[in-house]
Structures are given as structure tokens and as C-alpha cells.
C-alpha beads as a LAMMPS data file, in Angstrom:
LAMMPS data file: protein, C-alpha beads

249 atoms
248 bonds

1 atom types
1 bond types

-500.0 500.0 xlo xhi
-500.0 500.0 ylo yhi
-500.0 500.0 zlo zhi

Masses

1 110.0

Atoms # bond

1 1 1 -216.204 147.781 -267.653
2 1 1 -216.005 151.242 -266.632
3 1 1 -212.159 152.169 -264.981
4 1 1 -213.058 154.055 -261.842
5 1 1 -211.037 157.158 -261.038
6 1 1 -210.183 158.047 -257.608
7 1 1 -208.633 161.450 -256.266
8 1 1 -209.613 164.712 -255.238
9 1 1 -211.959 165.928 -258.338
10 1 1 -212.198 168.573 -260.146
11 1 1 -215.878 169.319 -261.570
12 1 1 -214.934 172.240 -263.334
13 1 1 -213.229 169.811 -266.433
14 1 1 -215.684 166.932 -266.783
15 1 1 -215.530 164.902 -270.387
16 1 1 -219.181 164.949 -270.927
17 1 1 -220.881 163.339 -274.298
18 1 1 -222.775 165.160 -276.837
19 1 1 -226.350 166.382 -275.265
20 1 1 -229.140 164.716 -277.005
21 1 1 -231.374 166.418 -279.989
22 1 1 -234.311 166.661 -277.659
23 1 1 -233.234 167.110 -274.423
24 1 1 -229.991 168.918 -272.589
25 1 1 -227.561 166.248 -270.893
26 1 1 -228.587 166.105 -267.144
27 1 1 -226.542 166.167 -264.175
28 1 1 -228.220 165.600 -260.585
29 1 1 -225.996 166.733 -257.775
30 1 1 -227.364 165.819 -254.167
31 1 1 -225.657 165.786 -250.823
32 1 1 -227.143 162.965 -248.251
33 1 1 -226.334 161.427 -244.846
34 1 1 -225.100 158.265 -244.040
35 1 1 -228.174 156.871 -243.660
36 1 1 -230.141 158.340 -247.158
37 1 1 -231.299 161.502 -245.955
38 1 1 -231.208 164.494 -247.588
39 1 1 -232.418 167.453 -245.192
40 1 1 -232.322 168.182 -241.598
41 1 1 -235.206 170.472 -240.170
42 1 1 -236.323 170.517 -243.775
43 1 1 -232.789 172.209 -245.576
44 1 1 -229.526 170.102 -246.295
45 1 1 -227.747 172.577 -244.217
46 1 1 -225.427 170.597 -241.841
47 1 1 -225.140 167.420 -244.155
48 1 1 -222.174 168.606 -246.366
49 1 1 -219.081 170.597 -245.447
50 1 1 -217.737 173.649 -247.219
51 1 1 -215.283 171.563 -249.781
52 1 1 -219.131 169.915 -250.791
53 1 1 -220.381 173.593 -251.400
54 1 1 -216.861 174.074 -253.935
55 1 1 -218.001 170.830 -256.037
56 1 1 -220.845 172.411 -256.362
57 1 1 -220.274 175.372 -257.621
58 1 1 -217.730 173.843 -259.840
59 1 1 -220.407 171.918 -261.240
60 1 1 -222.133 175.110 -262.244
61 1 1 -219.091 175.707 -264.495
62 1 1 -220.245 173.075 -266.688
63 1 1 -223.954 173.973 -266.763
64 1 1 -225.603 176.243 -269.379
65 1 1 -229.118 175.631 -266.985
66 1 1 -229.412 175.345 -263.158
67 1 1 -232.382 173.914 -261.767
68 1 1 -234.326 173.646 -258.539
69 1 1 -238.129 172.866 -257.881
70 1 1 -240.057 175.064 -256.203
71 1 1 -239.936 173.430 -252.504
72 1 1 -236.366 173.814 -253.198
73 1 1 -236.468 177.356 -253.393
74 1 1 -238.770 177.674 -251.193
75 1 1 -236.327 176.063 -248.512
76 1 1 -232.849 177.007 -249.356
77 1 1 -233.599 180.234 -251.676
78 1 1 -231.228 178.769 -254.538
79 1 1 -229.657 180.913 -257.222
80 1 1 -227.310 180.381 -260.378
81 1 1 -224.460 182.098 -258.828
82 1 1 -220.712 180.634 -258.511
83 1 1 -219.347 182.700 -256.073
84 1 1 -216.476 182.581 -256.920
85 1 1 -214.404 185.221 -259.216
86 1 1 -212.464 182.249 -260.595
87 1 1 -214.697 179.995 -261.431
88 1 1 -217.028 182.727 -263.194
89 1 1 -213.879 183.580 -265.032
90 1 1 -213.225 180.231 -266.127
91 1 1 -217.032 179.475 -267.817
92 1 1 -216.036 183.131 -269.259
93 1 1 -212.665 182.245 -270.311
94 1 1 -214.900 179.314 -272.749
95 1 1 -217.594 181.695 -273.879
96 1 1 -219.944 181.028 -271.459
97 1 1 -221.843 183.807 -269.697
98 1 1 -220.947 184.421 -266.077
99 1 1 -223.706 182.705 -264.664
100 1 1 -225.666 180.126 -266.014
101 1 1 -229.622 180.414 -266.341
102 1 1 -231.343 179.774 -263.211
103 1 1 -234.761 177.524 -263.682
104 1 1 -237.764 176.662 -261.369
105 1 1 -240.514 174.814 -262.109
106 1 1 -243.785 174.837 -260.454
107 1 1 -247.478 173.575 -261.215
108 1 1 -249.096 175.749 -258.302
109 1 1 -247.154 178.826 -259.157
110 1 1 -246.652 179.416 -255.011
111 1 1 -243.138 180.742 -255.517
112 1 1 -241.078 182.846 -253.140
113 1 1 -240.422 186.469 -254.422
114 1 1 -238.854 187.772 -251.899
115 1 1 -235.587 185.081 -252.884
116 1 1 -232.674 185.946 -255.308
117 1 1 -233.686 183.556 -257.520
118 1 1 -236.257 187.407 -258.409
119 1 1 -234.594 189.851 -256.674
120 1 1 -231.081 189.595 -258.374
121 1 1 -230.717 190.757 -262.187
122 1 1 -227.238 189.369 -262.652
123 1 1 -228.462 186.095 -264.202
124 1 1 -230.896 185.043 -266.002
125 1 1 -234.384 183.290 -264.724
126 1 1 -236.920 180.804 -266.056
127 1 1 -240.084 179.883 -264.656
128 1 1 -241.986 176.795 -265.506
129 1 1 -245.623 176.707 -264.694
130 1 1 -248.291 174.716 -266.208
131 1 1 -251.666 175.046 -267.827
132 1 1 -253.085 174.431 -264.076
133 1 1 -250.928 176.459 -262.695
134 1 1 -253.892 179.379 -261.350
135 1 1 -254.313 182.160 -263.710
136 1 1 -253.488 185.071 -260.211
137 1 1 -249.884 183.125 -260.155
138 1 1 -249.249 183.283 -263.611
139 1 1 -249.569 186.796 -263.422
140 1 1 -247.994 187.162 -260.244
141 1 1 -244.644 185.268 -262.203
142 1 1 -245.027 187.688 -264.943
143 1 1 -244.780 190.628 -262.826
144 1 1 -241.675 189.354 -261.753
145 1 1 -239.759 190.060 -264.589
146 1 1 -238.700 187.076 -265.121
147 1 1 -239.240 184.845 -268.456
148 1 1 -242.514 182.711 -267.450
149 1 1 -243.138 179.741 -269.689
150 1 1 -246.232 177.448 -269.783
151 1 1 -245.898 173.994 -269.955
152 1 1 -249.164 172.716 -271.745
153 1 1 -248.544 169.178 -272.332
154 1 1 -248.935 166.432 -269.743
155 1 1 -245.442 164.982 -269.356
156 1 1 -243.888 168.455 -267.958
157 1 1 -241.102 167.416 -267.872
158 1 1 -239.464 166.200 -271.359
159 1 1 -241.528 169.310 -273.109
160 1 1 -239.398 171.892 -270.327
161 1 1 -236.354 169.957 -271.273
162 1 1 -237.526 170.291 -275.052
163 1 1 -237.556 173.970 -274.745
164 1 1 -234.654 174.402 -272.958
165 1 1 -232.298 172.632 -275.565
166 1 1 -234.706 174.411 -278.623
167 1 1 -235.183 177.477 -277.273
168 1 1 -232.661 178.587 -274.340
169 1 1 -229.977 176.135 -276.150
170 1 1 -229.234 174.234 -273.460
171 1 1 -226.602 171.765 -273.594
172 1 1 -225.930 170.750 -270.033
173 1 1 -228.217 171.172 -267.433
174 1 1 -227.641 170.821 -263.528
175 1 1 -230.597 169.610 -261.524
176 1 1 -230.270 170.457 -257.559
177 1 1 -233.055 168.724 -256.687
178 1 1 -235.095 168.452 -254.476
179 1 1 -236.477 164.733 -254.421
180 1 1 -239.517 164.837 -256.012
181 1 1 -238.105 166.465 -258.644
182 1 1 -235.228 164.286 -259.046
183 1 1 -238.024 161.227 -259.003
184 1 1 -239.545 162.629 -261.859
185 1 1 -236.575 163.269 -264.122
186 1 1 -235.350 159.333 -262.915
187 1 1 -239.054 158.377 -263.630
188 1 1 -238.642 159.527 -267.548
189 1 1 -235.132 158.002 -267.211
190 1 1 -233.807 161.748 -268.095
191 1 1 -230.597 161.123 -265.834
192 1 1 -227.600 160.940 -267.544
193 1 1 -225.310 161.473 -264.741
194 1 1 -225.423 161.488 -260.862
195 1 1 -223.199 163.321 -258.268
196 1 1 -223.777 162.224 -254.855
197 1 1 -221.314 163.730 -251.681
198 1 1 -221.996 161.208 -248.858
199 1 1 -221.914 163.694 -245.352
200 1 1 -220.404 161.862 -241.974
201 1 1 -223.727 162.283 -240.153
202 1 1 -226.983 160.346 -239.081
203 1 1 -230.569 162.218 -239.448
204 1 1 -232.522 159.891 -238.650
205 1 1 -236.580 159.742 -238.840
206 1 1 -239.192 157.861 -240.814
207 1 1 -240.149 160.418 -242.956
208 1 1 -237.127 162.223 -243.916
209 1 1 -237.045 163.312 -247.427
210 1 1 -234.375 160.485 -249.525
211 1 1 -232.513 161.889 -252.712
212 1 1 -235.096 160.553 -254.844
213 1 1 -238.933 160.803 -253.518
214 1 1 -241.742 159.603 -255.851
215 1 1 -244.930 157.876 -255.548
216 1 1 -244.031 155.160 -258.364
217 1 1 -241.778 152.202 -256.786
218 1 1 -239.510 150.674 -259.884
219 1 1 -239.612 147.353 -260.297
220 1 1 -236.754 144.856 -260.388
221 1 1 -237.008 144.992 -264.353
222 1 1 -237.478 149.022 -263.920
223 1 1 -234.276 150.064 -261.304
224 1 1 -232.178 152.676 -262.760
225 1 1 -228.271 151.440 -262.883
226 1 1 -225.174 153.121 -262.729
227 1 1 -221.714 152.910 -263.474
228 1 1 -219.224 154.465 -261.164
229 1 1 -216.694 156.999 -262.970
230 1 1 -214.727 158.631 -259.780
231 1 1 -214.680 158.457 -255.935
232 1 1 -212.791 160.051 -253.499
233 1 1 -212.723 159.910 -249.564
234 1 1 -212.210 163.322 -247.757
235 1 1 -209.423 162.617 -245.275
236 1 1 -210.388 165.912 -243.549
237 1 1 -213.957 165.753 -243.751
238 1 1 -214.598 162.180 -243.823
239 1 1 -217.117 163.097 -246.643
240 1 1 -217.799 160.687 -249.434
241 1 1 -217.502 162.106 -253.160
242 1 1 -219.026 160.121 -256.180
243 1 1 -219.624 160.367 -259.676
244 1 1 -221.642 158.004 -261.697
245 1 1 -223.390 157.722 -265.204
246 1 1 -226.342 156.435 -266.054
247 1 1 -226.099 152.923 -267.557
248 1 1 -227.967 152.655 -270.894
249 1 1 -229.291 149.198 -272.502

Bonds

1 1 1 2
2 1 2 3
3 1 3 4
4 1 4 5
5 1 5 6
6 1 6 7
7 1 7 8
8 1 8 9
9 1 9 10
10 1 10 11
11 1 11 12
12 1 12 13
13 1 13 14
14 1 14 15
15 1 15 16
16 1 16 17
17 1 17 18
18 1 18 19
19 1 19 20
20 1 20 21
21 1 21 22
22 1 22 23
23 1 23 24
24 1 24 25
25 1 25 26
26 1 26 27
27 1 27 28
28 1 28 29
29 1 29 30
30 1 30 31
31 1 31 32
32 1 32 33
33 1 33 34
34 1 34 35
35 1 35 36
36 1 36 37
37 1 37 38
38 1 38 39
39 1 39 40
40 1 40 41
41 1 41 42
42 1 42 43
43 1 43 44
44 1 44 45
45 1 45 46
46 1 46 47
47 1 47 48
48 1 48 49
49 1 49 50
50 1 50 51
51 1 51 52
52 1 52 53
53 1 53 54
54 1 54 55
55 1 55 56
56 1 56 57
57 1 57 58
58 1 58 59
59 1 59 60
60 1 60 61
61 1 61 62
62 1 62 63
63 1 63 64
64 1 64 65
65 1 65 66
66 1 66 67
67 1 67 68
68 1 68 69
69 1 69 70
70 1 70 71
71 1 71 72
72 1 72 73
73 1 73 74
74 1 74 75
75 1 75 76
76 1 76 77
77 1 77 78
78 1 78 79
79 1 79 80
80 1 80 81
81 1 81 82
82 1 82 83
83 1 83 84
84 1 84 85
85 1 85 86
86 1 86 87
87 1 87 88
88 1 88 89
89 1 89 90
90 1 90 91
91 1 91 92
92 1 92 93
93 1 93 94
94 1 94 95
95 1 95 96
96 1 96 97
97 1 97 98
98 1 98 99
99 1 99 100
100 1 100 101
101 1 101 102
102 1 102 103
103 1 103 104
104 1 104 105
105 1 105 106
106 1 106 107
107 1 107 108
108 1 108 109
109 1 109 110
110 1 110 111
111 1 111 112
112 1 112 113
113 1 113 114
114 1 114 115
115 1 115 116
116 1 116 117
117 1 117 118
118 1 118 119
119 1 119 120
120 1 120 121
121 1 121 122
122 1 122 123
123 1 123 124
124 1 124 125
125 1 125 126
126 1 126 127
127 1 127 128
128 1 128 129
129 1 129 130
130 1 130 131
131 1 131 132
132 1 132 133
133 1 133 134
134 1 134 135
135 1 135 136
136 1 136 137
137 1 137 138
138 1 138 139
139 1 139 140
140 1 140 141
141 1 141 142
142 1 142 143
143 1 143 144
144 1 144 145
145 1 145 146
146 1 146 147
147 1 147 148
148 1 148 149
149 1 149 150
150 1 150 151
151 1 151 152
152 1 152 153
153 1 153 154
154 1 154 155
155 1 155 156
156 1 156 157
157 1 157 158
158 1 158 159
159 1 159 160
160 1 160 161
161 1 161 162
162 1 162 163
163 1 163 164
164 1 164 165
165 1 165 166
166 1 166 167
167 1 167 168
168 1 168 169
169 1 169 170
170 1 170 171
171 1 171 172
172 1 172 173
173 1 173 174
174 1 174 175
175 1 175 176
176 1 176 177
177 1 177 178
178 1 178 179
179 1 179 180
180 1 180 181
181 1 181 182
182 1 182 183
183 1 183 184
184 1 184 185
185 1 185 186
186 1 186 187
187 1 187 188
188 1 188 189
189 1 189 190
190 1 190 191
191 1 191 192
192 1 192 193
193 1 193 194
194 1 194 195
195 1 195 196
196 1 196 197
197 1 197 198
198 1 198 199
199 1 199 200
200 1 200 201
201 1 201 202
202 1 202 203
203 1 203 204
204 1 204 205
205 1 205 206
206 1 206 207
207 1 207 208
208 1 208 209
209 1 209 210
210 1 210 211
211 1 211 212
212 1 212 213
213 1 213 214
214 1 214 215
215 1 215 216
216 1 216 217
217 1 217 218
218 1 218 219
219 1 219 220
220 1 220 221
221 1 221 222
222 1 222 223
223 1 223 224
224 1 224 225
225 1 225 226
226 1 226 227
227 1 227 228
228 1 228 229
229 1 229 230
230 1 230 231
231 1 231 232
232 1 232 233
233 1 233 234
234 1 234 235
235 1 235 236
236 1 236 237
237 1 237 238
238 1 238 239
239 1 239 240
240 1 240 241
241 1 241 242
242 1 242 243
243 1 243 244
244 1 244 245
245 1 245 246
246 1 246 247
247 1 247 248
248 1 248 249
């Protein structure tokens, strides 16, 4: 049985296990409301405080690949950054870069250029597009400047996570959703951990977006289980912080 911690954390020392061959470890970090939802008017603005924001950026400490899909950046205009002079020192400090590399993936290829995930040259970028992605997009990425790389397979996902520990030696990588994304990585059971801040609010509405959004149900037989490894109540915020780990059969 897994002991539980409880406390404030601190994400920027986590006692992670050796990545796999073929893949990079994978963290999912998502903020929802009491009631399961994960935006309101379409961003997660308002749903987590600023001590939420921290976690997250300590969580960046740990990550050699940050990773958002394209209605992600689309809405919230996501980068690699820390922002924070001592937590970029601190990944320095253990011979990482200053930022880790930033990642999108996309089959359309409708990306926002005008976002500092391509406007910034202070970190490195990845696109993922695929062998439907239209040929005008693919060259629009190019033009970018940023590293454009074609997934040609048709399970997208374990071939980008096959380059990024082969070819951008990956060994961590954080996934900031959004939910379809996170379905799909849950889907190919390519979670290995889950960090979930609980906000003190109620959204409300039939169709707002959940932390996980796919088309494929699982079964009873097919659920996903975790183990709990730390929690912690904000006294100030009322804010909800846990950490748990995939459990493996």
C-alpha cells in the first residue's frame, strides 16, 4: 500500500523512476473545479489561484519536454517558460537548460503564430503535425522557424513520444493538457503520473470541457487506477493539491 504524504509540496524535488526505453515518463498536470470542470469561458483562468500557477512552474523544473495541444495554445497561448529566476537556476544548477522544450501537436496544422510559443527564441519548439496535416500548414510551420516533425504512423501518439525520448532525449515530459489530449495519452495508458489542484469554485454547464475528454468510454475492466502519493489542503486558498501515480498490473 502506497504511504500517502501530506504537506505543502514541493514539485521542484520529485523521486521519479527511470523513463521507459520507448517513451519519456509522463506527467499530466490539470487544474479543475469542484465539480470536474476544467475551463470557464473556454480558458482555466479563474479555477486555480496563484500558489496553483507556482506548482506549476515547479513542475517544469522536472521536465526535459512541455506539452500542450493545439486548442490549448490556441486558448491560453502556453510557453515553456518558468518565470521564475530561481527556479530556472535550479534546472541549471542540474545541467538542465533554462527552459525546457516546448511541444504542440496538431493534425490540422491551424496553429496560432502570433503566440510565444513562435515569437520567443529563448526556448526551444517542436511541432507535431501529421501526414494529413494540409501540405499550406506544413509549410506555414516551417516558416516558423521552429523544428516541424511529421508524424506518419497512425497511433500519433506513442511514435511523438518515440521521437522525443530517441531523438530530443526526453526523459520526463509534462503534458498541460488540454482534455482531448490528455484522453488520448490515458487511452494508450501513457500516464505515469497525475497532478490534479482541485479550485474552490463551481462552473457549472453540460458541456464544459472535464480533465479528460475522449470519445472512447473505458469499461469497468478498462478504468485507469491510481495510487495517491501526496495531498495537501490550502488553508488560504481552500485549493485542493494531489499527486498520484498510475497503478500498473
Amino acid at each position: 500500500m502506497t504511504q500517502v504524504q501530506s504537506g505543502k509540496p514541493d514539485y521542484t524535488m520529485l523521486d521519479l523512476p527511470p523513463s521507459p526505453d520507448d517513451r519519456p515518463y509522463v506527467l499530466v498536470n490539470m487544474v479543475m473545479s469542484v465539480d470536474g470542470k476544467v475551463v470557464i469561458e473556454g480558458t482555466e483562468q479563474g479555477i486555480g489561484s496563484k500558489v496553483d500557477q507556482r506548482l506549476m512552474r515547479e513542475l517544469r523544473v522536472n521536465a526535459d519536454v512541455v506539452m500542450n495541444g493545439a486548442g490549448t495554445l490556441r486558448a491560453s497561448g502556453t510557453s515553456s517558460r518558468l518565470g521564475n529566476e530561481e527556479l530556472e537556476r535550479l534546472r541549471e544548477s542540474r545541467g538542465k537548460p533554462r527552459f525546457p522544450i516546448a511541444a504542440v501537436i496538431s493534425r490540422s496544422g491551424d496553429l496560432p503564430y502570433d503566440r510565444l510559443f513562435f515569437t520567443a527564441r529563448d526556448f526551444e519548439a517542436v511541432i507535431y503535425l501529421t501526414a494529413k496535416t494540409p501540405s499550406e500548414r506544413v509549410e506555414q510551420a516551417r516558416a516558423s522557424g521552429r523544428t516541424v516533425h511529421i508524424l506518419l504512423g497512425d497511433d500519433h501518439i506513442r511514435e511523438m513520444l518515440r521521437h522525443m525520448r530517441s531523438e530530443l532525449k526526453a526523459e520526463v515530459l509534462l503534458l498541460e493538457g488540454g482534455p482531448t489530449l490528455n484522453a488520448e495519452f490515458f487511452e494508450r495508458d501513457c500516464v505515469d503520473e497525475l497532478f490534479l489542484t482541485i479550485g474552490p469554485v463551481v462552473v457549472a454547464g453540460e458541456k464544459t470541457l472535464t480533465a479528460v475528454e475522449g470519445p472512447h468510454a473505458f469499461s469497468l475492466d478498462e478504468v485507469r487506477r491510481l495510487d495517491l502519493i501526496s495531498s495537501w489542503i490550502n488553508p488560504e486558498t481552500s485549493e485542493v493539491y494531489l499527486r498520484y501515480r498510475l497503478r500498473r498490473s
